[in-house]
matplotlib code that plots the C-alpha trace (Angstrom):
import matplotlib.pyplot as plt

x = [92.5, 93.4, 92.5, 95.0, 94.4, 96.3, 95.5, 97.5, 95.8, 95.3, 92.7, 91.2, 90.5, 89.2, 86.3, 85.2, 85.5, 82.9, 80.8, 81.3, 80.9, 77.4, 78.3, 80.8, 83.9, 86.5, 90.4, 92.8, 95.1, 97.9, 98.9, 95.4, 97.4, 100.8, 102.1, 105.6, 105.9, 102.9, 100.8, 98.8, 100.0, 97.8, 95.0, 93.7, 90.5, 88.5, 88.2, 84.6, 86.0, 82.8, 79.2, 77.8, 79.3, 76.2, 72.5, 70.7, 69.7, 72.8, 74.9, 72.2, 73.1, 77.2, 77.3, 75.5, 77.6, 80.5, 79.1, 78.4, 81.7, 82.6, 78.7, 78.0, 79.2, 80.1, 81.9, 85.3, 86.8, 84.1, 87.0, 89.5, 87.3, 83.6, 85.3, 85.3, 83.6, 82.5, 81.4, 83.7, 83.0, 85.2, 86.4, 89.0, 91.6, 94.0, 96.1, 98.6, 100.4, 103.1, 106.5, 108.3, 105.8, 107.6, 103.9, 103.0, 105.7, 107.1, 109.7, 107.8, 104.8, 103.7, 101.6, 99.4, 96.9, 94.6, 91.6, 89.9, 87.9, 85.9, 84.3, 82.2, 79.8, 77.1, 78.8, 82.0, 84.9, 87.8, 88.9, 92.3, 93.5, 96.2, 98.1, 100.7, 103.2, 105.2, 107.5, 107.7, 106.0, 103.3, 99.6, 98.8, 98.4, 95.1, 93.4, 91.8, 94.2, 97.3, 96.0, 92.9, 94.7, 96.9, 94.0, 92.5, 95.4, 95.5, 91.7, 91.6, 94.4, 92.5, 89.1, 91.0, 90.9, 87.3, 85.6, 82.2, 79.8, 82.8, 84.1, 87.4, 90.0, 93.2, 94.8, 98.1, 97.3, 97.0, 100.0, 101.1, 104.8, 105.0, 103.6, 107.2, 109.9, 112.6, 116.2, 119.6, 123.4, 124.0, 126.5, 124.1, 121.4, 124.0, 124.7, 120.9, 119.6, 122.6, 122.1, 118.1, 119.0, 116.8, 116.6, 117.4, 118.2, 119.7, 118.3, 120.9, 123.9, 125.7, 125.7, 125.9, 121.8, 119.1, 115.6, 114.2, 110.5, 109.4, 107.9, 106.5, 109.4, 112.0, 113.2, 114.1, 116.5, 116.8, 118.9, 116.5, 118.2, 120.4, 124.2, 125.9, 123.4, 124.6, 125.1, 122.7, 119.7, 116.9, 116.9, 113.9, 114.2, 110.7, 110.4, 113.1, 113.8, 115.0, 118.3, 119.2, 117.1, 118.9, 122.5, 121.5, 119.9, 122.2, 125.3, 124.1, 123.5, 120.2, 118.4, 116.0, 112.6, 110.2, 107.1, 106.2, 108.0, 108.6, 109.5, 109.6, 105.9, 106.3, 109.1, 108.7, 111.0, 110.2, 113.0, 115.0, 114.1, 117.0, 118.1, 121.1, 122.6, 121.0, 117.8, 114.6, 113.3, 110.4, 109.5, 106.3, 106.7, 104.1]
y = [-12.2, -11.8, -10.3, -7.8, -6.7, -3.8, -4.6, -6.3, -9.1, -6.5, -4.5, -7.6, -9.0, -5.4, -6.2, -9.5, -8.0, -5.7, -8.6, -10.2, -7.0, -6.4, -4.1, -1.9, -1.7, -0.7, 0.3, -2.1, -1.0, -3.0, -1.0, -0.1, 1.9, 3.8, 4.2, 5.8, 4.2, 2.6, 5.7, 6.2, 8.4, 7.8, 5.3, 4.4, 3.8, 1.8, 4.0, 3.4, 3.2, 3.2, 3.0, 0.6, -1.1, -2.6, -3.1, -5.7, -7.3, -7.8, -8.5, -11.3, -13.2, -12.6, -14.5, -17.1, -17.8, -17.3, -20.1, -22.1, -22.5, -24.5, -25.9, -27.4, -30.4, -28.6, -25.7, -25.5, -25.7, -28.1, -31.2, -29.5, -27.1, -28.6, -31.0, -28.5, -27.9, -24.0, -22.7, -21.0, -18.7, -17.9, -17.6, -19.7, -18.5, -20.1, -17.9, -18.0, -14.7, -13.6, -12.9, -9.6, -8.9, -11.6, -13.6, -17.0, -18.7, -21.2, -20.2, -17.1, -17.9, -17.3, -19.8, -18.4, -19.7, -17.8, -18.7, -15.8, -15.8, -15.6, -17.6, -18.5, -17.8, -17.0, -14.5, -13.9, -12.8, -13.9, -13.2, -14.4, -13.9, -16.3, -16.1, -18.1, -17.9, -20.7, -20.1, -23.8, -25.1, -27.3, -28.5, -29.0, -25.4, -24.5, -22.6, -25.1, -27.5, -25.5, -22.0, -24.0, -25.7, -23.6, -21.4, -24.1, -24.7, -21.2, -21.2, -24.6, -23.1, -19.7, -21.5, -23.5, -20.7, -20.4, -20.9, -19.6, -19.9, -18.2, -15.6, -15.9, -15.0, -13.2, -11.5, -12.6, -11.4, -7.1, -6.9, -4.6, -4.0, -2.5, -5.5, -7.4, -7.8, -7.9, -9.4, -9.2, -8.3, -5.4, -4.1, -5.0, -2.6, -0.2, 0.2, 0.2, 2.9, 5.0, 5.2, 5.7, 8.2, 7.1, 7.2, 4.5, 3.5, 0.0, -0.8, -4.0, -4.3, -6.8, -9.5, -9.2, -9.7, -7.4, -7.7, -4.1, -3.2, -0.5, 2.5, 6.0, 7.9, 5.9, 2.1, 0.0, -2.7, -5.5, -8.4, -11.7, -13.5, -15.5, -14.6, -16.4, -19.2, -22.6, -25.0, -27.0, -24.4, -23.5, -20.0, -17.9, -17.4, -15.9, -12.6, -13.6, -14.6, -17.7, -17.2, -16.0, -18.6, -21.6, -19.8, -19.4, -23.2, -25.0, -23.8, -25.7, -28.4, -28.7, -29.9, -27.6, -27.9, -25.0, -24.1, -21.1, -17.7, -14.2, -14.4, -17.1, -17.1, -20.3, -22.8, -26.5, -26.3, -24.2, -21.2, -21.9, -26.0, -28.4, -29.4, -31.6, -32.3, -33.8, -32.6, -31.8, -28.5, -27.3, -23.3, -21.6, -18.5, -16.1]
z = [-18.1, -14.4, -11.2, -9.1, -5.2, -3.7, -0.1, 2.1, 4.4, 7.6, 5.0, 4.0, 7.5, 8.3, 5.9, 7.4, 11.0, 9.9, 8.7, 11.9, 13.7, 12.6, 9.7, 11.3, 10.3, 12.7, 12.8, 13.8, 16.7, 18.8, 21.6, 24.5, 26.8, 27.3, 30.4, 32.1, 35.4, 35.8, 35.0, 32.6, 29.8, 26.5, 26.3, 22.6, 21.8, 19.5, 16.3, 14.1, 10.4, 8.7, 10.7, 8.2, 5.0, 3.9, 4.1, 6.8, 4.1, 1.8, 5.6, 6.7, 3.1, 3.0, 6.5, 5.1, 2.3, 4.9, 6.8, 4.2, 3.1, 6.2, 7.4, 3.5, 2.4, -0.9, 1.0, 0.2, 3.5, 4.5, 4.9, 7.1, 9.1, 9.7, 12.5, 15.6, 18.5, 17.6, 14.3, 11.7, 9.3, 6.5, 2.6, 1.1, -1.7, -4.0, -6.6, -8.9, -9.2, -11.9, -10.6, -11.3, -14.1, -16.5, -16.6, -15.8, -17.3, -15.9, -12.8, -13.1, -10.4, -6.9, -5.4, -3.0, -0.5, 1.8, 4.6, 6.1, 8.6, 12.3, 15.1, 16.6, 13.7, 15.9, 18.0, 17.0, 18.7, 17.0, 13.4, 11.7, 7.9, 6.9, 3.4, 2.7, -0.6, -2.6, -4.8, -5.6, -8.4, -6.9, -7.7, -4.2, -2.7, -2.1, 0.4, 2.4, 2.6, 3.5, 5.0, 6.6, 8.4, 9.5, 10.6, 12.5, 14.3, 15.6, 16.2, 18.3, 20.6, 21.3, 21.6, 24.1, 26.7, 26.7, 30.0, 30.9, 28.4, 25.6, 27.8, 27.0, 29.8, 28.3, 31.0, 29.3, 25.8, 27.2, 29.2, 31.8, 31.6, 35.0, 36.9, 35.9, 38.4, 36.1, 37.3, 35.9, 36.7, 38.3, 35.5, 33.2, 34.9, 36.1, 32.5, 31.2, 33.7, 32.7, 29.1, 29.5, 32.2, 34.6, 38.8, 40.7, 44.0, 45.6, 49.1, 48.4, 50.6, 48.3, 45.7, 41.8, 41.5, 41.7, 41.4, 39.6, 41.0, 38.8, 40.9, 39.8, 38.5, 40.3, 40.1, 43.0, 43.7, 45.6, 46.2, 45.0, 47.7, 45.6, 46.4, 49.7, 48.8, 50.2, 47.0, 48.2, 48.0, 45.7, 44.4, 43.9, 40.2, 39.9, 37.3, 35.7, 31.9, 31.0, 30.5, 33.6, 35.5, 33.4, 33.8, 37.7, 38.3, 35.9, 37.8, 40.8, 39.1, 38.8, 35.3, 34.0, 32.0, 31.1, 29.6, 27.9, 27.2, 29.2, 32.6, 35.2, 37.0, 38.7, 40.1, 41.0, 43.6, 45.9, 46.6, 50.0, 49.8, 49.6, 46.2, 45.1, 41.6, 39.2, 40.6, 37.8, 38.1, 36.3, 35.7, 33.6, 32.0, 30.9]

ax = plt.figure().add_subplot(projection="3d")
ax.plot(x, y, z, "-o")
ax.set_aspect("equal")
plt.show()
């Protein structure tokens, strides 16, 4: 005899969210806020699912067994999670599912391994939900050790931006399109703003680059500076993706290392210094 789920790993996580929530269960959403120009259009709010999925009573003891799974010495995801610096709550899972209804022959299974789970236990503010498939006959795929880790990995890098007392600071993580400066040819946005049939104007005299600062129903352009620069200069490459920057700093030379992904927030060199070939440059993006 077996077991079949028809949830998918979002409606799984909602369930432990409401654990860690206190009992209520809420409905996941991406998106916080539209805007069209930097105004507000349609703002989303957090949407109450179910008030409470379960007694005080019958909530106090499923967090414990949730905890216990990492905190015991007998908890299955006691070896590869107990080690941190913050508590972890959570419920391992290792299956074998049949493959295109032909049973559990052999060549015929799924190998699945799951960790769900929150932190920090004792006030939570995190959850993740990791499920992992192999095809592959193996005797090595179990919850723990493959989507434990792999959940731990993720965990240790968000815990990472804690600061004050667990108040996380993700100003990256909601993003405001409108505060980029995005750059790029000026065929290339010539072309763009056509075919969205949007407003423009260039306030730039000449060169092939433009910097784009999006305005309330209207875009502006600007020259970054960067065409009838002397060799020999730094650009300002700031706000722009990586691609461009690399193209722009390669072609004078210059030997480029980043960090990160999205647009260029900071430069090593700074724009308008002296640089010659060969020269290390460094740029973040965010």
């Amino acid at each position: 005899h077996g077991y079949e789920e028809l949830v998918t790993p979002l409606h799984m996580l909602m369930l432990y969210n409401a654990v860690a929530n206190g009992g209520k269960m809420m409905r996941p959403y991406l998106v916080h806020t539209i805007k069209e120009y930097g105004v507000e259009i349609k703002k989303i709010n957090p949407e109450v699912v179910v008030n409470k999925i379960c007694s005080e009573q019958t909530l106090a003891q499923v967090k414990e067994c949730l905890k216990a799974v990492v905190d015991s010495a007998h908890g299955t995801g006691h070896r590869i999670l107990f080690d941190s610096l913050y508590s972890i709550s959570g419920k391992t899972g290792t299956a074998v599912s049949a493959l295109d209804n032909k049973g559990y022959n052999k060549g015929n299974k799924i190998y699945q391994a799951s960790f769900i789970g929150y932190f920090p236990s004792e006030s939570p503010k995190y959850s993740i939900a990791v499920v992992i498939q192999n095809s592959r006959e193996s005797k090595f795929i179990y919850g723990a050790d493959v989507a434990g880790r792999v959940f731990k990995e993720i965990s240790d890098r968000i815990y990472g931006r804690y600061i004050n007392n667990n108040k996380a600071l993700f100003a990256g993580l909601v993003t405001d399109s409108s505060a980029y400066k995005y750059s790029g040819m000026m065929n290339d946005l010539n072309a763009i703003f056509s075919f969205m049939h949007m407003n423009y104007s260039d306030s730039s005299v000449s060169g092939k680059w433009r910097m784009v600062n999006m305005v309330a129903n209207n875009s502006g352009l600007k020259s970054p500076g960067i065409s009838g620069l002397p060799a020999n200069t730094m650009p300002d490459v700031m706000g722009m993706g990586l691609k461009d920057a690399i193209y722009l700093l390669e072609n004078r030379g210059l030997k480029v290392g980043f960090t990160g992904r999205g647009k260029v927030i900071s430069q090593s060199l700074l724009a308008g210094s002296s640089v010659s070939s060969g020269q290390k440059i460094n740029l973040m993006l965010n």
